[in-house]
MDAnalysis code that builds the backbone (N, CA, C; Angstrom):
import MDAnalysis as mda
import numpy as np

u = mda.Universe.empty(240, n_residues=80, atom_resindex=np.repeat(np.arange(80), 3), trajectory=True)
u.add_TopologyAttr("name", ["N", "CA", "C"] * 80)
u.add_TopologyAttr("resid", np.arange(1, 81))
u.add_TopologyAttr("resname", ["UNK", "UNK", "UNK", "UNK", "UNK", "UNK", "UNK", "UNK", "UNK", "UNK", "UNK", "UNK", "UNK", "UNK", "UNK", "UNK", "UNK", "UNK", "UNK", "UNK", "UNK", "UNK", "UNK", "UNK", "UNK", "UNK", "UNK", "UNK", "UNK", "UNK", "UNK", "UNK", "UNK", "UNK", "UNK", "UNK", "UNK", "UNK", "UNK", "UNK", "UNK", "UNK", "UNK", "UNK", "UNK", "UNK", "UNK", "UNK", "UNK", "UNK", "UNK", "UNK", "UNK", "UNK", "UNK", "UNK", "UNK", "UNK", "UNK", "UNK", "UNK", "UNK", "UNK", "UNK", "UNK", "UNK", "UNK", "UNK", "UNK", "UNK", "UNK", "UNK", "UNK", "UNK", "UNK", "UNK", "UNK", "UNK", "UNK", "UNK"])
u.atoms.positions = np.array([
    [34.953, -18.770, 4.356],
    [34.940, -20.040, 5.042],
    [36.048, -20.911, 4.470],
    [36.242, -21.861, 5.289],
    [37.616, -22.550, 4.781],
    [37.128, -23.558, 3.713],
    [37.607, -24.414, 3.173],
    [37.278, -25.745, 2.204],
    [36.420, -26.539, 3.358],
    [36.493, -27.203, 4.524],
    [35.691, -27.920, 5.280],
    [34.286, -27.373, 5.624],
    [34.314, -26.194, 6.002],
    [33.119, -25.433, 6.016],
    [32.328, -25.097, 4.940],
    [33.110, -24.778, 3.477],
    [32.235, -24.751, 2.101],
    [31.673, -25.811, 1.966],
    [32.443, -27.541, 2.113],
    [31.714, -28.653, 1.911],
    [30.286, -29.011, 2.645],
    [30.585, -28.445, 4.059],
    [29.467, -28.790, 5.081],
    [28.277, -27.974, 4.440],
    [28.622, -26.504, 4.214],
    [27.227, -25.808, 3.560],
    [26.953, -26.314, 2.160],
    [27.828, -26.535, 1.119],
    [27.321, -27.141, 0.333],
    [26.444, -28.360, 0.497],
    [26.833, -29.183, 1.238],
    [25.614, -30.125, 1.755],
    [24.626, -29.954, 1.922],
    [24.173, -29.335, 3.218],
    [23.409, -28.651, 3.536],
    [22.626, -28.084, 2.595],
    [23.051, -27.355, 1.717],
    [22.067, -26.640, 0.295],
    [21.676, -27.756, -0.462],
    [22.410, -28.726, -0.429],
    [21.920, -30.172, -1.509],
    [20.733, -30.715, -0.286],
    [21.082, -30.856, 0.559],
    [19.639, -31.539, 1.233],
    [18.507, -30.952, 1.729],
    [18.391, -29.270, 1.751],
    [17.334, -28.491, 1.775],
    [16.687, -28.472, 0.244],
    [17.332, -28.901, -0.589],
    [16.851, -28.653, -1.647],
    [16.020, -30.213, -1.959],
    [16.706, -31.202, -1.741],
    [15.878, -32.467, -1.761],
    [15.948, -32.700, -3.413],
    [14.694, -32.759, -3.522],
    [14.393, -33.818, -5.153],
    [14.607, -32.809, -5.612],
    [14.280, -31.590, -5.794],
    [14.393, -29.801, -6.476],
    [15.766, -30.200, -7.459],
    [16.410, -30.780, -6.968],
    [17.808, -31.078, -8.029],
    [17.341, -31.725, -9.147],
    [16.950, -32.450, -8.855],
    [16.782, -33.821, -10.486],
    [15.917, -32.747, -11.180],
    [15.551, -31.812, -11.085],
    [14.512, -30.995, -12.073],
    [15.686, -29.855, -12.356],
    [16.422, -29.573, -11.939],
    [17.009, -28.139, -11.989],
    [18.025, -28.668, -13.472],
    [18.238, -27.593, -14.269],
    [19.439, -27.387, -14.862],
    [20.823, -26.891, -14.133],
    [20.851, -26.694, -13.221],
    [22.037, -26.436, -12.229],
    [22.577, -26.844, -11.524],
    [24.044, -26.626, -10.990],
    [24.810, -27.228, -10.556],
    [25.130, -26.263, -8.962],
    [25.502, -27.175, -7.584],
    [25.782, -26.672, -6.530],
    [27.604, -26.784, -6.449],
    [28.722, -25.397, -6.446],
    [29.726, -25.851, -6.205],
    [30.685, -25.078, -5.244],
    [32.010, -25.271, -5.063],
    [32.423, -25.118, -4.330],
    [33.784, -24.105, -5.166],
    [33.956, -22.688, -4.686],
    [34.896, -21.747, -5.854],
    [35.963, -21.063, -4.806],
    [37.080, -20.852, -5.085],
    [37.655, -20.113, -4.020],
    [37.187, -18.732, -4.178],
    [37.064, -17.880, -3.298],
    [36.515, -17.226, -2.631],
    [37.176, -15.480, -3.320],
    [38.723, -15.418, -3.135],
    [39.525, -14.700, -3.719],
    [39.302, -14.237, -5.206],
    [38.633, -12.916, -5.445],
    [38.320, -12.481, -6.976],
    [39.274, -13.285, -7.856],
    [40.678, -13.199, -7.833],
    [41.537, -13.636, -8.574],
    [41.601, -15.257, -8.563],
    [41.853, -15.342, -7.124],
    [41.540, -16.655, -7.676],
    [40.325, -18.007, -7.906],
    [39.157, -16.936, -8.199],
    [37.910, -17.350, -8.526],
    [38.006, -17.367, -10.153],
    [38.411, -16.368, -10.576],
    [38.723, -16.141, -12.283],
    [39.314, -17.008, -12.470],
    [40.521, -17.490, -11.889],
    [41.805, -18.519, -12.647],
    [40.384, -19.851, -12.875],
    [40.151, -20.191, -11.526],
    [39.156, -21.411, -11.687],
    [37.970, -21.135, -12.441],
    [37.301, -20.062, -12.716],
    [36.072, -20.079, -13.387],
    [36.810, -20.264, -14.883],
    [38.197, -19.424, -15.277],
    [38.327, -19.853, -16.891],
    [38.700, -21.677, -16.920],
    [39.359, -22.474, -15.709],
    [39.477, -23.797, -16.163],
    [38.444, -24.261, -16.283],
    [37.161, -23.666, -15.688],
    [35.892, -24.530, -15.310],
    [35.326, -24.331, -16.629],
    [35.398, -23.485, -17.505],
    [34.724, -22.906, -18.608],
    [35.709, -23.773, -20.079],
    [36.909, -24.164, -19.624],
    [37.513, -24.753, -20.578],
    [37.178, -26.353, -20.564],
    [36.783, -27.148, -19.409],
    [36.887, -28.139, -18.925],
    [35.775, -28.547, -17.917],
    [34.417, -27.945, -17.773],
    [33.247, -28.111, -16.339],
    [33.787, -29.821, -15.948],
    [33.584, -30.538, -16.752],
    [33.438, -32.027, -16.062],
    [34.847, -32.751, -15.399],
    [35.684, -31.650, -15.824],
    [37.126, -32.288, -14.951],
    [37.182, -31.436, -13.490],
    [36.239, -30.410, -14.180],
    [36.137, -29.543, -12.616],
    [35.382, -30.222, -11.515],
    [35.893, -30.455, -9.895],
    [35.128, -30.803, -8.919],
    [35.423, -29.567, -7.514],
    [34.746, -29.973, -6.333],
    [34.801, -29.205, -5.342],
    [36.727, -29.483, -5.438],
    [36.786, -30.859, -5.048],
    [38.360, -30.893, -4.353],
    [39.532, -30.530, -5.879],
    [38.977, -29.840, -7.048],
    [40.037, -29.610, -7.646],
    [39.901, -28.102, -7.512],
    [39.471, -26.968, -7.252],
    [39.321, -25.904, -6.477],
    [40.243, -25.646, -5.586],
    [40.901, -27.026, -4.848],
    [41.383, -26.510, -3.773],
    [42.952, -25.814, -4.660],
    [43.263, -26.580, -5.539],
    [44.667, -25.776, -5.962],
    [44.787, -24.742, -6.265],
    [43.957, -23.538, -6.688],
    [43.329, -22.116, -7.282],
    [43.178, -21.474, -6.229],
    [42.763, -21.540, -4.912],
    [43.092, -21.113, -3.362],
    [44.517, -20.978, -3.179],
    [44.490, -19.507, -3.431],
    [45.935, -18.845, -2.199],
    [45.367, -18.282, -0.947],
    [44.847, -18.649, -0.565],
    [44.210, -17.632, 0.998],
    [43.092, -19.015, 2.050],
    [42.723, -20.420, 0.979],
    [41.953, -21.128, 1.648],
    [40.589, -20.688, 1.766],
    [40.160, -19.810, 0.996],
    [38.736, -19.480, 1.592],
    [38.007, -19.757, 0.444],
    [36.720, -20.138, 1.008],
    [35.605, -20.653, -0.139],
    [34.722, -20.222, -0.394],
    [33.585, -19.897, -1.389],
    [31.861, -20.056, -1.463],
    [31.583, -20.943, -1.953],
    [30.224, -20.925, -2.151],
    [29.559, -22.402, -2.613],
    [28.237, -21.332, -3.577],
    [28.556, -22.027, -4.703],
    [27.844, -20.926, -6.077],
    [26.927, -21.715, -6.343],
    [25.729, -21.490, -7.090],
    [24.879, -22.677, -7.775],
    [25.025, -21.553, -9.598],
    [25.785, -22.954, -10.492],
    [25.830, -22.721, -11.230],
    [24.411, -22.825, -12.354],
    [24.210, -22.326, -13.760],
    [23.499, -22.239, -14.200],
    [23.841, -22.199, -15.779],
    [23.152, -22.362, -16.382],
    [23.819, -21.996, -18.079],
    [24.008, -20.607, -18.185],
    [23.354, -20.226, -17.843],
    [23.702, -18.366, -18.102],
    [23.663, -17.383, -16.851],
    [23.644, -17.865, -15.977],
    [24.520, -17.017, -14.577],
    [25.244, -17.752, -13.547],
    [25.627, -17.182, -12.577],
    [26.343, -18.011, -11.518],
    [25.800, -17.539, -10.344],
    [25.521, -17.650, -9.390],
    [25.001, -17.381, -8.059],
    [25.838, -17.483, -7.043],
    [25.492, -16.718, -6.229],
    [27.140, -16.830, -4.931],
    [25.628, -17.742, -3.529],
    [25.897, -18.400, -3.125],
    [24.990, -19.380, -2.110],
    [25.545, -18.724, -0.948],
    [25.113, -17.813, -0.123],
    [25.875, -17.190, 1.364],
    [24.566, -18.459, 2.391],
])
């Protein structure tokens, strides 16, 4: 899916989920899509999580395509 379409489902997963957030240890985000360039962004995200957002993702996209992961302390989840 492109960046506009990851945002819309990411939404979407934040408001099916409702209050379920304020209890969770996890995070809903937005990763490019491309193995490679999912790695480049998962090592900045791992050097830096809080400078990381959906719209800084977009520079780590060579192809434009997205998922939307729900992060965790000790796994990552792909959100289809």
């Amino acid at each position: 899916m492109d960046f506009n379409q990851a945002l819309k489902h990411k939404k979407e997963i934040l408001q099916s989920l409702g209050e379920l957030r304020d209890f969770s240890d996890s995070e809903i985000m937005i990763f490019p899509f491309k193995a490679e360039d999912f790695q480049r962004y998962m090592d900045e995200y791992r050097k830096n999580p809080k400078k990381c957002n959906d719209q800084s993702c977009i520079k780590f996209s060579t192809d434009n395509k997205y998922m939307v992961y729900r992060i965790c302390e000790d796994q990552l989840l792909n959100c289809r």
